[in-house]
N, C-alpha and C positions, 0 to 999 in steps of 0.2 A: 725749847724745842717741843713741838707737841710730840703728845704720844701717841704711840700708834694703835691699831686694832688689837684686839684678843686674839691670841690662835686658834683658831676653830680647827679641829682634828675629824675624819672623816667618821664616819661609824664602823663599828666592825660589822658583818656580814655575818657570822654564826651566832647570835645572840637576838633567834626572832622567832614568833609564835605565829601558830596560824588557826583563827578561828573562823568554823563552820557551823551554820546554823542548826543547831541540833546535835552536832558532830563534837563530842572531848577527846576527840583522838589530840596529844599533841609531839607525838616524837618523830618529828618532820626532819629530814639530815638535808631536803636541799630544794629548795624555792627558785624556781626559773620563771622567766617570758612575762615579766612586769614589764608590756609596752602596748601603744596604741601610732594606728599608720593613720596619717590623713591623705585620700586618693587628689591628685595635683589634676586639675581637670584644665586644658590648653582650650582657651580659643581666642579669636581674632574679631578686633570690632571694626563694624564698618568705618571706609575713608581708611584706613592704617591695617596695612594690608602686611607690612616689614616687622612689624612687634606682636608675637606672641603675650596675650594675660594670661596667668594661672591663677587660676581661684580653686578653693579649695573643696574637695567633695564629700563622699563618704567617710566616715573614721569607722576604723573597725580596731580592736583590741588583740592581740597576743592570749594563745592558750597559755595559764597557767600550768606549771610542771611540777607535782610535789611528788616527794622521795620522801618515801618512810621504810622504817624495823618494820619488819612483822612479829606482831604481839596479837594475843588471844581475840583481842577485838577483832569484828568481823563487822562493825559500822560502814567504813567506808568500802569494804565488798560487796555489803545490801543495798548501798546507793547504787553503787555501777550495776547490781544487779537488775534490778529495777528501769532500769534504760534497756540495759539488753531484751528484758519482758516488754518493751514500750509502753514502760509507766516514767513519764522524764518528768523529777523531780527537782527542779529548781531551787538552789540553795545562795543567799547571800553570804559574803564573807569579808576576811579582814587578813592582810598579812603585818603581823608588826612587827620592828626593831626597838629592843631594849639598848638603852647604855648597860654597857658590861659594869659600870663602876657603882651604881647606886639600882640597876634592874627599873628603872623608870623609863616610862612611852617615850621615844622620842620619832618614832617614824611610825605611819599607819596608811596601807592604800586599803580602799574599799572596793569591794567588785559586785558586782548582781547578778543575777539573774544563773547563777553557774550550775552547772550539770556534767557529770563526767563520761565523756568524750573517748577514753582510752584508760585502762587499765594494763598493767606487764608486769607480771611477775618477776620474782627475785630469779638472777643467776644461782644455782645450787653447785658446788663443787664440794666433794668428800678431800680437796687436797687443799682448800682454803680454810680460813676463821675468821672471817669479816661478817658483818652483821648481814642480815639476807635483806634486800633492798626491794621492794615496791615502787613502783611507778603508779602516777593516778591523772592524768592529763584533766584539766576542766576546762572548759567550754564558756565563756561567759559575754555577758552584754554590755558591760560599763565598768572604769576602773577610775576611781579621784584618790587623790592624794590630801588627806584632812591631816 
């Protein structure tokens, strides 16, 4: 009987780094909006008048979302600061996923051109004890998966 494939097991989702050009912040709790839309453009060729083509248009990319602690670093405050003064600095980056079992690369998307877009402050409650969470929205121009 032959044998059959290996199981390949999914990755886990908490066990991922996020590198910024210049930027060593790394206690990132939550990475969102890894996607990109291609615009479906409709038209009709002459003689066939009954079938719609879709060819494919623009792509645009997904803002990334990162959530972090707030820790004495004030790095990525003086980025977004720096936008609000209309100084927009552009930074490239990396989000990666480790195997939990030996901490080695095995997932890496890349992005460019990124700048941040949105910053939100942590919720503060005197009746909670959760870590106080940042928001940092980025902006960016291209995303591949190496």
């Amino acid at each position: 009987m032959p044998q059959t494939g290996q199981r390949v097991d999914p990755f886990r989702n908490f066990n991922f780094l996020v590198e910024l050009d210049g930027i060593a912040q790394a206690s990132f709790t939550e990475c969102s909006g890894l996607g990109s839309t291609t615009d479906v453009v409709e038209t009709r060729e002459g003689g066939d008048n009954t079938t719609v083509r879709k060819l494919p248009g623009k792509t645009s990319y997904s803002d990334i979302t990162l959530k972090y602690g707030i820790t004495p670093s004030k790095e990525l405050w003086a980025w977004r600061q720096r936008v609000v003064e209309g100084d927009v600095v552009r930074k490239n980056g990396s989000i990666v996923v480790f195997d939990l079992s030996n901490h080695t690369e095995v997932a890496r998307w890349n992005f460019v051109s990124a700048w941040p877009s949105k910053w939100e402050g942590a919720s503060l409650s005197a009746k909670g004890n959760d870590v106080a969470i940042d928001t940092l929205v980025l902006a960016h121009e291209g995303l591949t998966r190496v």
